[in-house]
Wavefront OBJ file of the C-alpha trace (Angstrom):
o trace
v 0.000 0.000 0.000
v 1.219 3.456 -0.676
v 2.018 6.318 1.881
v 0.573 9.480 2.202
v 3.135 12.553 3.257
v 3.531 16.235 3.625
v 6.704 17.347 2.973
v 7.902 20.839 4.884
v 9.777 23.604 4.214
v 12.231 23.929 6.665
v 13.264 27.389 6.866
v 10.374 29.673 7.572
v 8.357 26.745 7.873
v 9.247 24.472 10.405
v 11.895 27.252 11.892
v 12.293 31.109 12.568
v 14.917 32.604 9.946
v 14.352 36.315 10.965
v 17.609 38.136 11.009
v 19.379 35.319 9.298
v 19.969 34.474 5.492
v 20.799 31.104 6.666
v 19.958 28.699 9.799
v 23.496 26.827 10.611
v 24.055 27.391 13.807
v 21.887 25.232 16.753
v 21.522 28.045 18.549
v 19.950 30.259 15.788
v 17.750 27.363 15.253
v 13.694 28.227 16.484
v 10.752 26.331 16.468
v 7.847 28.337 14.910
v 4.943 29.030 16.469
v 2.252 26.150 15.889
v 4.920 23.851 14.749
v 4.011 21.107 17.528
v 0.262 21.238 17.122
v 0.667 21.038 13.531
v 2.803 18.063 13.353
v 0.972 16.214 15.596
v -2.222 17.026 13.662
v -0.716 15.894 10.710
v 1.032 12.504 12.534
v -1.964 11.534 14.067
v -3.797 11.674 10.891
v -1.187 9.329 9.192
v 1.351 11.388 7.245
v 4.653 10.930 6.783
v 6.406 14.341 7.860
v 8.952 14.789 5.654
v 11.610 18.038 5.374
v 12.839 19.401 2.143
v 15.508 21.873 2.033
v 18.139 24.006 0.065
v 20.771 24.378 1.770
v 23.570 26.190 -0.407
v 25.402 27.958 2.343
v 27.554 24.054 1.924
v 28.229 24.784 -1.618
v 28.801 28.383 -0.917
v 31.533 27.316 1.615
v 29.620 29.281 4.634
v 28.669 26.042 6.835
v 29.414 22.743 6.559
v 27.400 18.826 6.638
v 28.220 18.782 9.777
v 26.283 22.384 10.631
v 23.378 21.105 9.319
v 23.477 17.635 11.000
v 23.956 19.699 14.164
v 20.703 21.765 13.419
v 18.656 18.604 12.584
v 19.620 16.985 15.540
v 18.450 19.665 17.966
v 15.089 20.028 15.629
v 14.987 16.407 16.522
v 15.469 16.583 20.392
v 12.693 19.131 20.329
v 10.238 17.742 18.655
v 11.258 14.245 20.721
v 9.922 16.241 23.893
v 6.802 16.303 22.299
v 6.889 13.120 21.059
v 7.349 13.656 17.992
v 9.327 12.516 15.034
v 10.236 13.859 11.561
v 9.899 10.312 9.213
v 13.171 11.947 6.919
v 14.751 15.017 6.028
v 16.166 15.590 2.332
v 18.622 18.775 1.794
v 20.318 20.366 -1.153
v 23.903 20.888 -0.158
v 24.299 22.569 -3.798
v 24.060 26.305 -5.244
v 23.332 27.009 -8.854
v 26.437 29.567 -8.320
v 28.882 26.728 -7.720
v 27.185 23.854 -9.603
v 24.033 22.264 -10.315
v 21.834 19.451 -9.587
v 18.673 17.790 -9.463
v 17.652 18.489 -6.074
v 17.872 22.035 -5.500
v 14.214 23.145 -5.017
v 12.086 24.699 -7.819
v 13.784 21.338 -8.960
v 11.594 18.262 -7.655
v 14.604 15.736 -7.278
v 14.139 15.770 -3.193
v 10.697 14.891 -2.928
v 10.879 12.197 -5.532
v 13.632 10.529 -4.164
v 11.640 10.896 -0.803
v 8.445 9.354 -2.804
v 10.534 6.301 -4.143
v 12.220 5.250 -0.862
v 8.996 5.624 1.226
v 6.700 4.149 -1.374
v 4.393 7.936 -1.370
v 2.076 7.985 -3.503
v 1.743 12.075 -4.574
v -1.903 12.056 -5.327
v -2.480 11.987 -1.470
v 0.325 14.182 -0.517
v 1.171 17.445 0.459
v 3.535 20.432 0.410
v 4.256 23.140 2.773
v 6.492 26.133 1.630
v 7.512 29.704 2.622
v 8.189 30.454 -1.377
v 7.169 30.057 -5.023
v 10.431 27.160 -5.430
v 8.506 25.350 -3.058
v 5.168 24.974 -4.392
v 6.843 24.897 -7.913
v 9.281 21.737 -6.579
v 5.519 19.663 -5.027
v 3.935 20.759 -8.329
v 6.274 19.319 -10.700
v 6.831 16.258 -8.236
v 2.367 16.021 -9.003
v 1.754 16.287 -5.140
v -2.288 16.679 -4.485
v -1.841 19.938 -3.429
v 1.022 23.071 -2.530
v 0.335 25.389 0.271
v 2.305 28.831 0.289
v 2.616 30.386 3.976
v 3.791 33.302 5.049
v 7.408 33.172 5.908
v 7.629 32.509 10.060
v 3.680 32.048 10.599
v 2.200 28.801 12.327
v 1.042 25.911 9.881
v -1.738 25.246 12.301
v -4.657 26.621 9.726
v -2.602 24.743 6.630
v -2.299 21.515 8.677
v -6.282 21.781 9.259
v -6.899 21.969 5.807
v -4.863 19.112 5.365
v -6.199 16.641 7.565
v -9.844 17.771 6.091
v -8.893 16.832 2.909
l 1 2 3 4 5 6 7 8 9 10 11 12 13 14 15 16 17 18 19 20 21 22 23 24 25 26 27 28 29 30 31 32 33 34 35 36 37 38 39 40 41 42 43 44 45 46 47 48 49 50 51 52 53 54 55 56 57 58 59 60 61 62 63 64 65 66 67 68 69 70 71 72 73 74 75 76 77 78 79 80 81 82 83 84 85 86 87 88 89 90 91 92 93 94 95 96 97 98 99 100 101 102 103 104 105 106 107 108 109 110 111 112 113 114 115 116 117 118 119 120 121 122 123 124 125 126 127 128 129 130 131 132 133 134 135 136 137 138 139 140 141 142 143 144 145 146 147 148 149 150 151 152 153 154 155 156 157 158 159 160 161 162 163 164 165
């Protein structure tokens, strides 16, 4: 049987980036507001939670892997308090400026390597995005449905239209 997911920005989504082009450091690193509730709506109703992410600060030589493990593990211990897990998180370690790929969002190659290994089927799934290379990335990947938030606002009222799908 195939899986239904929502895949989440991370940046702006799932964390606070105000004040900060990018989000390397684990003390920088923010829960939004609404984040729990909305996860756990979305758990609870069977979705895979699933993080897509540029990150081309590697490429660009700013922060390194091992910044961005760091950050993902304290997301992790977080959400753990709350008993809660992220099912995978995807990132683009690349920057059109240094070289290209096929994973840096507009470009879809994340979430379909996230809908091969976890057997998703897109028809039931979902995107959550802070900008136009998000939706653009779940729309060429032929999710159900994009939603674009507003940079650093709760996904509470997106994760409720979800689960009322």
């Amino acid at each position: 049987m195939r899986r239904k997911a929502v895949f989440l920005d991370r940046d702006g989504v799932i964390n606070n980036d105000t004040g900060h082009y990018y989000i390397y450091k684990p003390e920088n690193f923010r829960l939004n507001d609404g984040v729990i509730e909305g996860l756990r709506m979305l758990s609870n109703a069977g979705y895979l939670l699933i993080i897509v992410s540029n990150q081309g600060g590697v490429a660009k030589g700013i922060y390194s892997r091992e910044d961005v493990k760091k950050v993902h593990d304290k997301l992790g211990i977080e959400l753990k308090e709350h008993s809660l897990i992220i099912d995978a998180i995807y990132y683009c370690p690349h920057h059109e400026s240094v070289s290209s790929c096929d994973c840096r969002k507009p470009k879809p190659g994340m979430l379909l390597n996230a809908i091969r290994e976890f057997n998703i089927n897109p028809e039931d799934s979902f995107l959550i995005g802070d900008s136009e290379r998000d939706i653009i990335a779940g729309e060429r990947a032929g999710l159900k449905e994009c939603f674009l938030i507003e940079k650093n606002s709760s996904i509470v009222p997106v994760c409720k239209q979800i689960v009322n799908h």
